[in-house]
C-alpha atoms as a printed R data frame, in Angstrom:
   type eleno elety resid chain resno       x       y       z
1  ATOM     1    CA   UNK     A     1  -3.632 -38.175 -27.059
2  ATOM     2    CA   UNK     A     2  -2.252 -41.039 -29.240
3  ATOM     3    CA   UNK     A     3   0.316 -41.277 -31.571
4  ATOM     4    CA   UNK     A     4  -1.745 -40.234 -34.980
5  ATOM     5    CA   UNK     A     5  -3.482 -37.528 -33.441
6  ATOM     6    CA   UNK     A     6   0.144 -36.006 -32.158
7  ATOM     7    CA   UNK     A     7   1.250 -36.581 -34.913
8  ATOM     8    CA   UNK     A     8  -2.229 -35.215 -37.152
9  ATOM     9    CA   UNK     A     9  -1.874 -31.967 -35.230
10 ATOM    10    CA   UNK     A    10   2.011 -31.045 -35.886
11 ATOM    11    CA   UNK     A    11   1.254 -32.098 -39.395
12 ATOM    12    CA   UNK     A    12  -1.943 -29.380 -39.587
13 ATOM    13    CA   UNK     A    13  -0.060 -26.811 -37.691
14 ATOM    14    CA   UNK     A    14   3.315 -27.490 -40.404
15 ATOM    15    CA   UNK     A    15   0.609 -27.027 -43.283
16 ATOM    16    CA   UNK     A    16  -0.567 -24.112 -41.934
17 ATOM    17    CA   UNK     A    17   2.789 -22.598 -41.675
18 ATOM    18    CA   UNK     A    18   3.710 -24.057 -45.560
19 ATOM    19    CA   UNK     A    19   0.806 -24.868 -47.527
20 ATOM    20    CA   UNK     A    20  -0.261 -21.612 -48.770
21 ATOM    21    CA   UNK     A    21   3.763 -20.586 -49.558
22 ATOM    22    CA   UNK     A    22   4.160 -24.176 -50.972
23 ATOM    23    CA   UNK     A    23   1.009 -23.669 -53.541
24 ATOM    24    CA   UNK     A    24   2.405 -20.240 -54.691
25 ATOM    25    CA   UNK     A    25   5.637 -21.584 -55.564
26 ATOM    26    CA   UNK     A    26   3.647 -24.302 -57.749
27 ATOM    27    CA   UNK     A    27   1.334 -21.562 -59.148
28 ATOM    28    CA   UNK     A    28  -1.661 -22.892 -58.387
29 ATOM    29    CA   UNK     A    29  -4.636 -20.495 -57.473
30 ATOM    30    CA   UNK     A    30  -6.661 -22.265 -54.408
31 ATOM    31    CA   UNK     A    31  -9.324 -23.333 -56.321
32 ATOM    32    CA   UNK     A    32  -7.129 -25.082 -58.693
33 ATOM    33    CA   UNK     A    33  -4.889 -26.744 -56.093
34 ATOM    34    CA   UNK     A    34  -7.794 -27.861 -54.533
35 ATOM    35    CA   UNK     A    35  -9.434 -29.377 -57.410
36 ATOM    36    CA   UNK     A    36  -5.993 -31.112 -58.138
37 ATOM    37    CA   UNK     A    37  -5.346 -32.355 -54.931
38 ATOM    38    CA   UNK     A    38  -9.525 -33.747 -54.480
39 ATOM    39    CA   UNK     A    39 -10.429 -31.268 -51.946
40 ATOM    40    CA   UNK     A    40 -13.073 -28.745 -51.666
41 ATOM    41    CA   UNK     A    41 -11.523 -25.220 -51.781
42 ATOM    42    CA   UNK     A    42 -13.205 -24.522 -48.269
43 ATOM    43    CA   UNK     A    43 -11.218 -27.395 -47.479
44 ATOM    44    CA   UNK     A    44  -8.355 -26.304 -48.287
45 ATOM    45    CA   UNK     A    45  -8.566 -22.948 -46.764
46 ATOM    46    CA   UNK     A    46  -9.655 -24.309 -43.716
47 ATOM    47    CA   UNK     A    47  -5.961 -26.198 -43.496
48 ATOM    48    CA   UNK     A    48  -4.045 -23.214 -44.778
49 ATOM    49    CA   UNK     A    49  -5.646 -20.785 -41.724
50 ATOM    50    CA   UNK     A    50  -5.067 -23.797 -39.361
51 ATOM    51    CA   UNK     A    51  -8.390 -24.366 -38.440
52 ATOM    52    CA   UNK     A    52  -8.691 -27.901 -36.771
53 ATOM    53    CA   UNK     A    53 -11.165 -29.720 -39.312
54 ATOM    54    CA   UNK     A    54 -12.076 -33.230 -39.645
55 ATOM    55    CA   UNK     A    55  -9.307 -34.381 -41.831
56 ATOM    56    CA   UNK     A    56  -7.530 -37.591 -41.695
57 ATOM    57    CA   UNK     A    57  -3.908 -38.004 -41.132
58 ATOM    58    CA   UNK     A    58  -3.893 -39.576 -44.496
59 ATOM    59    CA   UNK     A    59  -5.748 -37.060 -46.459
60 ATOM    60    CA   UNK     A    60  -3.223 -33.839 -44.455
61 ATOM    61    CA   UNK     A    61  -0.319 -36.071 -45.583
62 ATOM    62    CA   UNK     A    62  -1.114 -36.988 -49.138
63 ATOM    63    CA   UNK     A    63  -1.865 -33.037 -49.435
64 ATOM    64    CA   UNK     A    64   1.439 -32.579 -48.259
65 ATOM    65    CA   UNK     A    65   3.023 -34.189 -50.748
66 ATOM    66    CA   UNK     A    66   0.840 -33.194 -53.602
67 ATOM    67    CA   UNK     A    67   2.341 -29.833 -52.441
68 ATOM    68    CA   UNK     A    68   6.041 -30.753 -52.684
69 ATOM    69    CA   UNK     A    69   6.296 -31.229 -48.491
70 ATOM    70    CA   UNK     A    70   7.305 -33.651 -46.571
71 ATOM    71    CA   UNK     A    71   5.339 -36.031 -44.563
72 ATOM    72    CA   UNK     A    72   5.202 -33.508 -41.887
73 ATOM    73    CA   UNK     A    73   4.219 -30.537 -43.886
74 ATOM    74    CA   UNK     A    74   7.373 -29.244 -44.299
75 ATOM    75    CA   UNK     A    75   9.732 -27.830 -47.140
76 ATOM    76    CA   UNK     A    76  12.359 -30.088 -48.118
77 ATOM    77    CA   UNK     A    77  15.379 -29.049 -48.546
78 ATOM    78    CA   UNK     A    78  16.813 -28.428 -52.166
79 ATOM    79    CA   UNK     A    79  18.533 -30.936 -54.253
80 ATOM    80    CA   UNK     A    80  22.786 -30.988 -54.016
81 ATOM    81    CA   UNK     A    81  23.767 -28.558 -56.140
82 ATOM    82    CA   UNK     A    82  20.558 -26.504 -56.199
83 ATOM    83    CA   UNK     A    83  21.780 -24.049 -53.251
């Protein structure tokens, strides 16, 4: 397995784990997150169970970030004085 693909599959798995808590905290319903972010809703459901689809390492990451992640899916830690 190369690089991207290691690297595509702990990103998948991280989204998994922090999409679905990472769109709630936005307020966006599924449909709505997806339409924002240039998915299809399927789509996104299919990342937030974890299902393996088809999806680039560039698409998983920009959906990331559209979601307040990091690059690698997950939560970032809250700004100095924010704890």
């Amino acid at each position: 397995m190369d690089e991207n693909e290691e690297r595509r599959q702990v990103l998948l798995h991280n989204l998994a784990t922090h999409a679905g808590p990472a769109r709630g905290r936005l307020r966006l319903s599924l449909p709505n997150a997806a339409s924002l972010a240039g998915l299809a809703p399927e789509a996104l459901e299919t990342i937030e169970s974890g299902s393996d689809g088809t999806f680039s390492l560039a698409v998983l990451t920009q959906l990331a970030l559209f979601l307040g992640l990091s690059e690698l899916g997950l939560p970032r830690p809250p700004p100095p004085g924010m704890r």
